[in-house]
N, C-alpha and C positions, 0 to 999 in steps of 0.2 A: 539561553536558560529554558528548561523545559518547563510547560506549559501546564496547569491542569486546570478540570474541569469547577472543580473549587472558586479558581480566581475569575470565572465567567459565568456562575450559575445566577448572579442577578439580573446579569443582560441579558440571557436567554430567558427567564423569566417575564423579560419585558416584553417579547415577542410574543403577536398571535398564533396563534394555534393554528397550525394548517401545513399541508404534506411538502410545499416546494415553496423556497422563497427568491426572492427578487434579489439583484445585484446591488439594487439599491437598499436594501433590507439588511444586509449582509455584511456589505463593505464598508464597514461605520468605524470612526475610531473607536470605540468603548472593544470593537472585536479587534483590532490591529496589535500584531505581537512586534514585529519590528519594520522600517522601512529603509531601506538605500539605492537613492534616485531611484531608477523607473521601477524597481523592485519593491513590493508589498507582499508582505505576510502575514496572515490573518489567522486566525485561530480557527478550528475545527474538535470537537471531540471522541473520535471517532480511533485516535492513535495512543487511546491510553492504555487498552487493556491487553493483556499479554497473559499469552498463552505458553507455558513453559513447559510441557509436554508435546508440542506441535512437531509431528515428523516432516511435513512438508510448511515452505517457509517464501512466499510469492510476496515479491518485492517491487513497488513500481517506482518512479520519477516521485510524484506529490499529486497529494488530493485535487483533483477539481473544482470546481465551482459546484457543480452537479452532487457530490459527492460533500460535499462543504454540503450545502442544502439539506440533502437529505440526514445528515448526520446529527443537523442541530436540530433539524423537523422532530425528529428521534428523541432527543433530550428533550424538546419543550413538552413533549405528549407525555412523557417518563417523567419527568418534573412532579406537572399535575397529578399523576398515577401518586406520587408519592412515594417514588423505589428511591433506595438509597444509592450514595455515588456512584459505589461500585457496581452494582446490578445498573444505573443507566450507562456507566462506561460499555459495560460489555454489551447493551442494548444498542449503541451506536459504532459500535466496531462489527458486529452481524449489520446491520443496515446500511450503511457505508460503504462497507469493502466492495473495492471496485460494484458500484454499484451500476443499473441500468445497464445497457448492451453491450458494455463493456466485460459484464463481467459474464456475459452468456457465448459474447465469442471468447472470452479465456479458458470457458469448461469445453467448448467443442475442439480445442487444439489440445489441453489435455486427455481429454479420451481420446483421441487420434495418435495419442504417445501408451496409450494403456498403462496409463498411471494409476487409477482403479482398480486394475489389478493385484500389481505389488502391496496394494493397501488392505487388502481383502473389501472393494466396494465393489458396485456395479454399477454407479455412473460417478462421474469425478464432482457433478452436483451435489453430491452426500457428503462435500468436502465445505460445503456453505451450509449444511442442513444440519443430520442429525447427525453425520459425524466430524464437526468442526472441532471436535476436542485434537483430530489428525494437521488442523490447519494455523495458521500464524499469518497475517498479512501486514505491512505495513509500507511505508513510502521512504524512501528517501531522507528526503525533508518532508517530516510528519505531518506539517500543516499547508494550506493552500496555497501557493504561490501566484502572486499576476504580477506579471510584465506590464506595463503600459494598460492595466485592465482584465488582460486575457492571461487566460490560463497560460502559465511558464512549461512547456515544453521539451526544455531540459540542453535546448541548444543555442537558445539565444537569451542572456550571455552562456557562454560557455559555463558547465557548472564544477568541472574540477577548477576552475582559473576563475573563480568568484569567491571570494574569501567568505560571506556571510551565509552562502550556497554549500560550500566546502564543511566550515562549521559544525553547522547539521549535523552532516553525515558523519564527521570523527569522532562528535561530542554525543548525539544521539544515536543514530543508528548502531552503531559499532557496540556503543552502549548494552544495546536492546539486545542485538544478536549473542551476547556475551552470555546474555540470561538465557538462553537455550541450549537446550542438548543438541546433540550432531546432527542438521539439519541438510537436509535437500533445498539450495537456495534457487530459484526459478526467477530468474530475473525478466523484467517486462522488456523485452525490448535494448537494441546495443547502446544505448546512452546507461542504461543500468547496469548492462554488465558490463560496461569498460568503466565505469564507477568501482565497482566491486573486482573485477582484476587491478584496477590501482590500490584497493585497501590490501586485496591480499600481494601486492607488490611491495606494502607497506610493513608487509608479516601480523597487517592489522585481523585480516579475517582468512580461512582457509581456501587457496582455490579448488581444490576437488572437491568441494562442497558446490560450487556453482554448474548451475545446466547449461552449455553453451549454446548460442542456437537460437533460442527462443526470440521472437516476433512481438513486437507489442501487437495486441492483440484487438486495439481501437479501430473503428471504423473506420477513421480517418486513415490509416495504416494502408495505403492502397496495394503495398509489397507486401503485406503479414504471408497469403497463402505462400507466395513465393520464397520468401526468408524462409516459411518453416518447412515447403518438400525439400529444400534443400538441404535443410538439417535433420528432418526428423526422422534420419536413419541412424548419425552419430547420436542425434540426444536419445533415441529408444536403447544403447548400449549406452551411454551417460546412465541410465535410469538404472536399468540391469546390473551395472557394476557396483551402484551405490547400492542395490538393495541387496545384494550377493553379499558385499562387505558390511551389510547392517545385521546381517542371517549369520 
C-alpha cells in the first residue's frame, strides 16, 4: 500500500533538527512500512512527488540509507518552516534524488552521452537545478530497503523472485510510470534494466522507451567506467533515435 507523508508527519516532527541522522534515529518502528524475515522497509518521503511533464525519467533499485537521511532531514527543516505537504513533498524529492556522489557521478556519465544537448541545456546538472521541470526520478521500490541492516542491493534476495520486492514494482512503479507522457527511461544499472525488460516482457511498460547500457553510476560500481565505453556508442544512437522520434 503506498505510503504518504500524512501518515508520518508526527514522527518526523519528533526528530531533532539536524542535516544527517543515525541508523539508530531512523530505523524505528513508528518509521517501518512492512517486514519479511531479513527484509525491512522503512519509509522515506522523498518518492511522493511526481512530475508529469518530465522528458527524461532516471530510475534506480531503492533509496538508501544516505538518501532516507537526507530526505527526512528535508521534511523536519520544512515542517518547522511551516510549507504545506505538497511544497515539503517536492522539497524532499530535490534533496533526496540520488543524493551525495552518487548523484555527481550520474551527471558526468550523462554529459558524456550529450544528453544536454537534445534538451537544449549545457550541463546535464540543469536537470537537478533549474530545469527539473525536464526530470522525474524515482526507485524501484520507493522506499528504503535493508537486508540484515544494509542497504538491499537489488541482488540478494533476488528481486524479480521476492514476492514483497516484486509487489512494489507492479503495484507501484508501473503505477507512477503510467502517469507520464512518453518518457526516456535511464535505468541505474542491469539489475534495473532487466527489472524493466521483464515489465515490458509483461506488455506492462514500453521497451523502446528504455536506455540500454547504462552503469549504475555508485562508487562502489568498480565496472561503471567500463560497462559504459562499452556502451556508450549504442546508447548515444538510443538517445538520437528517441529524440529524432520525439521531433
Amino acid at each position: 500500500m503506498k505510503q504518504h507523508l500524512e501518515d508520518y508527519i508526527e514522527v518526523i516532527k519528533q526528530l531533532p533538527l539536524k542535516k544527517k541522522y543515525t541508523k539508530d534515529e531512523l530505523l524505528i518502528p513508528e518509521l517501518l512500512v512492512e517486514k519479511y524475515g531479513d527484509i525491512e522497509i522503512y519509509y522515506a518521503p522523498h518518492n511522493e512527488y511526481l512530475n508529469p511533464k518530465a522528458k527524461i525519467f532516471i530510475v534506480g533499485i531503492t533509496p538508501g540509507f544516505e538518501q532516507m537521511s537526507t530526505a527526512i532531514a528535508e521534511a523536519r527543516i520544512r515542517i518547522e518552516e511551516g510549507l504545506s505537504l505538497d511544497e515539503i513533498k517536492y522539497h524532499c524529492k530535490v534533496a533526496g534524488r540520488f543524493s551525495g556522489s552518487l548523484r555527481q557521478n550520474l551527471l558526468a556519465l550523462l554529459n558524456r552521452l550529450n544528453l544536454n544537448d537534445y534538451l537544449g541545456l549545457k550541463d546535464a546538472n540543469e536537470l537537478f537545478n533549474e530545469h527539473d521541470d525536464l526530470l522525474h526520478t524515482v526507485s524501484l521500490i520507493p522506499y528504503p530497503v535493508f537486508v540484515k541492516g544494509k542497504n538491499y542491493t537489488g541482488h540478494t534476495p533476488k528481486l524479480l523472485k521476492t514476492p514483497i520486492l516484486l509487489r512494489y514494482i507492479t503495484d507501484h512503479f508501473v503505477d507512477e510510470l503510467s502517469k507520464l507522457d512518453d518518457v526516456l527511461i535511464i535505468p541505474l544499472g542491469k539489475g534495473v534494466e532487466e527489472v524493466l525488460l521483464y515489465l515490458a516482457n509483461q506488455n506492462l511498460i514500453n521497451e523502446h522507451q528504455i536506455l540500454k547500457g547504462f552503469p549504475h553510476p555508485s562508487g562502489a560500481n568498480a565496472h561503471r567506467f567500463k560497462q559504459f565505453e562499452e556502451h556508450q556508442e549504442s546508447m548515444k544512437l538510443q538517445i538520437e533515435y528517441w529524440f529524432k522520434k520525439e521531433n
